[in-house]
VODREN-302936 format. One line per 4 residues: number of its first residue (from 1); their letters; for each residue y, z, x of N, C-alpha, C, O. Coordinates in pm, whole numbers, plus 50000, padded with zeros to 5 digits. Example, Ala and Ser with C-alpha at 12.3 -4.5 7.8 and 13.67 -1.06 7.14 Angstrom:
// VODREN-302936
1 = as = 49431,50780,51319,49550,50780,51230,49670,50780,51320,49668,50846,51424 ~ 49775,50708,51285,49894,50714,51367,50003,50787,51290,50114,50804,51341
***
This chain:
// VODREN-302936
1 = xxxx = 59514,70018,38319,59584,70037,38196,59661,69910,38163,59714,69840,38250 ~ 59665,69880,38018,59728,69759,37953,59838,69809,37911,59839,69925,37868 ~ 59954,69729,37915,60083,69739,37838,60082,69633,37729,60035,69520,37736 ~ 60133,69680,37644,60153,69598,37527,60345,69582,37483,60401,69690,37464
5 = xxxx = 60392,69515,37476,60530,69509,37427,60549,69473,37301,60566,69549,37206 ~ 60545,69314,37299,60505,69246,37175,60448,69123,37194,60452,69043,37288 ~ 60378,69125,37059,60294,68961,37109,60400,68872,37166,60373,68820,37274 ~ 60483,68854,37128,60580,68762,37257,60587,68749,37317,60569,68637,37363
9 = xxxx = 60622,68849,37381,60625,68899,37542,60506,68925,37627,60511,68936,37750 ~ 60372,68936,37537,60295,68995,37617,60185,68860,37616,60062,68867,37609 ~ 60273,68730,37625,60177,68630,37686,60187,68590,37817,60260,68668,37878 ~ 60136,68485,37901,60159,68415,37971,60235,68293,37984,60227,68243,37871
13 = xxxx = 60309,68212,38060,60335,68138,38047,60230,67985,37960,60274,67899,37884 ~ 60142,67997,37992,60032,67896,37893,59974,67937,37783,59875,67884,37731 ~ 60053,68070,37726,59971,68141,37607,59858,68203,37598,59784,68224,37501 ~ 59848,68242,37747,59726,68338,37737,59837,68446,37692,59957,68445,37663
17 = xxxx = 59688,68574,37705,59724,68717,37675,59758,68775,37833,59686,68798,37931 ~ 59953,68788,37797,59990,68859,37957,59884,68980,38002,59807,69058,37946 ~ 59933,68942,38159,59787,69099,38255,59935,69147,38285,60013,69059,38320 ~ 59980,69268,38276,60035,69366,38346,59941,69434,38444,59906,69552,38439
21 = xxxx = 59894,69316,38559,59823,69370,38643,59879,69439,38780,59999,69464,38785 ~ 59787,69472,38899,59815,69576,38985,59929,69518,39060,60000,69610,39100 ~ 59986,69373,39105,60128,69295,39116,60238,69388,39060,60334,69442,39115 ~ 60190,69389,38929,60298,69331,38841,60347,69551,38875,60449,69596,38926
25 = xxxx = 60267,69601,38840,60278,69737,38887,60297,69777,39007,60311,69899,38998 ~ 60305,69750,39099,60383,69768,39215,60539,69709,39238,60615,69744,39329 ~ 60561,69632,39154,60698,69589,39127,60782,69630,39101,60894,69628,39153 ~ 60709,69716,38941,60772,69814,38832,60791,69926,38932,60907,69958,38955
29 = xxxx = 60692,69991,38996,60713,70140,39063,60790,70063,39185,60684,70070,39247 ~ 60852,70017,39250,60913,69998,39334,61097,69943,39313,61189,69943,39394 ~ 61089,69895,39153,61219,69856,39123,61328,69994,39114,61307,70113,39090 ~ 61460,69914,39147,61585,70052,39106,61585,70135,39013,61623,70251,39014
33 = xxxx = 61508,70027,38869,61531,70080,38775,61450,70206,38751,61502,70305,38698 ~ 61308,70202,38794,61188,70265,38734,61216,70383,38862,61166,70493,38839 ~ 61294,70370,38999,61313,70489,39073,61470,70557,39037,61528,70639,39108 ~ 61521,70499,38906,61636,70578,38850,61601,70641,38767,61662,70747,38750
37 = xxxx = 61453,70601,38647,61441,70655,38554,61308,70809,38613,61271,70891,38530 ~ 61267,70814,38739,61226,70914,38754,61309,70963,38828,61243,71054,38878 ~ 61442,70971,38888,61474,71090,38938,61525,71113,38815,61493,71229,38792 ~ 61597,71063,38707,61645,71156,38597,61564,71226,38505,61617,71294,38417
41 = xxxx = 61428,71216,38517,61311,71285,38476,61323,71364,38545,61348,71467,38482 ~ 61320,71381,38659,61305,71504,38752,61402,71631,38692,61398,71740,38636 ~ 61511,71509,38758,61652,71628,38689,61643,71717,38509,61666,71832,38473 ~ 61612,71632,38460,61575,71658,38269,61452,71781,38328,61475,71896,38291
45 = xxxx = 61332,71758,38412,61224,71861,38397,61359,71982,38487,61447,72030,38415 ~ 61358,72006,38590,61466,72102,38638,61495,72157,38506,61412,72234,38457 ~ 61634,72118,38420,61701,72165,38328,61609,72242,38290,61592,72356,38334 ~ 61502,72156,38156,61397,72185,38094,61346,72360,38146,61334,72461,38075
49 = xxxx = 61326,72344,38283,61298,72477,38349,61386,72596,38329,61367,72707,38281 ~ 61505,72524,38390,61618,72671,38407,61649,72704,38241,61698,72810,38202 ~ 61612,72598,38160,61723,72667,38051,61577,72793,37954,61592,72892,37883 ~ 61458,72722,37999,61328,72810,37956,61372,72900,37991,61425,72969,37904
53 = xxxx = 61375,72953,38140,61376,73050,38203,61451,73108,38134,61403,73205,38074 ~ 61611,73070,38110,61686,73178,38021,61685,73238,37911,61761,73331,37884 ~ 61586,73184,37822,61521,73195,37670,61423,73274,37678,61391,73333,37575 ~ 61357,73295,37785,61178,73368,37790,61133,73263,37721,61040,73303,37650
57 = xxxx = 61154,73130,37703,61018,73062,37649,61045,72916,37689,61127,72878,37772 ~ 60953,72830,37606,60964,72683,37632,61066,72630,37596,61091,72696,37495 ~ 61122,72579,37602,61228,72480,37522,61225,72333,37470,61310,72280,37399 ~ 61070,72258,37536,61032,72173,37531,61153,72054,37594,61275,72057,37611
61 = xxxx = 61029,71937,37621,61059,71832,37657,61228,71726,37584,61323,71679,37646 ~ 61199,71728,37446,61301,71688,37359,61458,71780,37392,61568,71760,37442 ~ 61393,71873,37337,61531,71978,37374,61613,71967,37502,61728,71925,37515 ~ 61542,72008,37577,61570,71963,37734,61640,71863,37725,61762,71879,37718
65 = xxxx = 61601,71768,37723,61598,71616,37726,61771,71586,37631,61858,71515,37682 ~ 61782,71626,37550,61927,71587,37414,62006,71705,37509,62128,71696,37491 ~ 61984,71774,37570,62098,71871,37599,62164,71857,37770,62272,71877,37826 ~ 62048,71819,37802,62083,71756,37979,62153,71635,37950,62245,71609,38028
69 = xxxx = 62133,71553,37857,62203,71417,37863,62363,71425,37823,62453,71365,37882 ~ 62377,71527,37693,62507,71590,37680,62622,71636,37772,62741,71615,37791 ~ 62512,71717,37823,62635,71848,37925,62616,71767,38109,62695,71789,38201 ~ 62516,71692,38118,62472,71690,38230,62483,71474,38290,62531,71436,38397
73 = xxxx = 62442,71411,38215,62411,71319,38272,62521,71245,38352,62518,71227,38474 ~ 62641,71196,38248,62711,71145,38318,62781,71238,38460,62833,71153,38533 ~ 62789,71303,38488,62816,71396,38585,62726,71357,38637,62775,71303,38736 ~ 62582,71339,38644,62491,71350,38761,62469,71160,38783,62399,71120,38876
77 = xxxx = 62515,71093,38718,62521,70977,38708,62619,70914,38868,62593,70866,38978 ~ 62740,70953,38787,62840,70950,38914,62796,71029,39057,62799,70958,39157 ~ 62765,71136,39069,62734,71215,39178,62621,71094,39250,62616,71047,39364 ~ 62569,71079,39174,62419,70971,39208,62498,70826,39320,62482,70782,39433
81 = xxxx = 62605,70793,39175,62643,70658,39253,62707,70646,39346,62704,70541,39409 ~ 62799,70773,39390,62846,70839,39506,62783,70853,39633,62835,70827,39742 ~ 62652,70902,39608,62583,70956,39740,62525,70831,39767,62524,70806,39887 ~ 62474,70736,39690,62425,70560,39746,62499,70503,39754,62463,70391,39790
85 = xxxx = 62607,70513,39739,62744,70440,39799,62778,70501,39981,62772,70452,40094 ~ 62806,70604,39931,62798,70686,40151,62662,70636,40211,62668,70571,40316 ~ 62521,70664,40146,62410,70599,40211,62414,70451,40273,62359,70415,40378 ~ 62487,70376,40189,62453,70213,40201,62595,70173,40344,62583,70106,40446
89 = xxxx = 62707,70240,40294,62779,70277,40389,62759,70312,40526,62837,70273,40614 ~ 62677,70373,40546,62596,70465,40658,62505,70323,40713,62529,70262,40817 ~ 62422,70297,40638,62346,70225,40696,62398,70055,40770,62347,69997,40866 ~ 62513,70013,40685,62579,69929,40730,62645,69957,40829,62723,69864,40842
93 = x = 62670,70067,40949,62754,70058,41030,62616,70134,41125,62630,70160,41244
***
């Protein structure tokens, strides 16, 4: 699979056409960022679940998604930076 950003971005340094190749994707799935943005997917599908469950129906992805970030994120934000703070702690001693 190709990523596209913008023609800007999506050259090479000599003006070829950038490869977001299999490198460059093991990078992405291995960075902080891209293993922060799926556990908060995780957490958003959870919600998504429990709050269905309470409706008898779907609530979809969006919904989920605007109402976990409201009532839920920063709370799970901190809790987050908390428990890798004792982890890194832990591991340093």
């Amino acid at each position: 699979m190709r990523l596209t950003m913008s023609p800007e971005l999506d050259k090479s340094k000599d003006g070829s056409p950038g490869d977001f190749g299999h490198d460059s994707e093991g990078l992405v799935k291995n960075s902080a960022l891209y293993r922060e943005f799926l556990a908060e997917r995780e957490e958003i599908l959870k919600h998504k679940w429990i709050e269905s469950e309470k409706l008898g129906r779907d609530i979809g992805f969006e919904k989920a998604l605007l109402d976990w970030i409201v009532k839920h994120r920063a709370a799970w934000r901190r809790n987050r930076a908390q428990h890798q703070q004792a982890a890194q702690s832990d591991r340093k001693n």
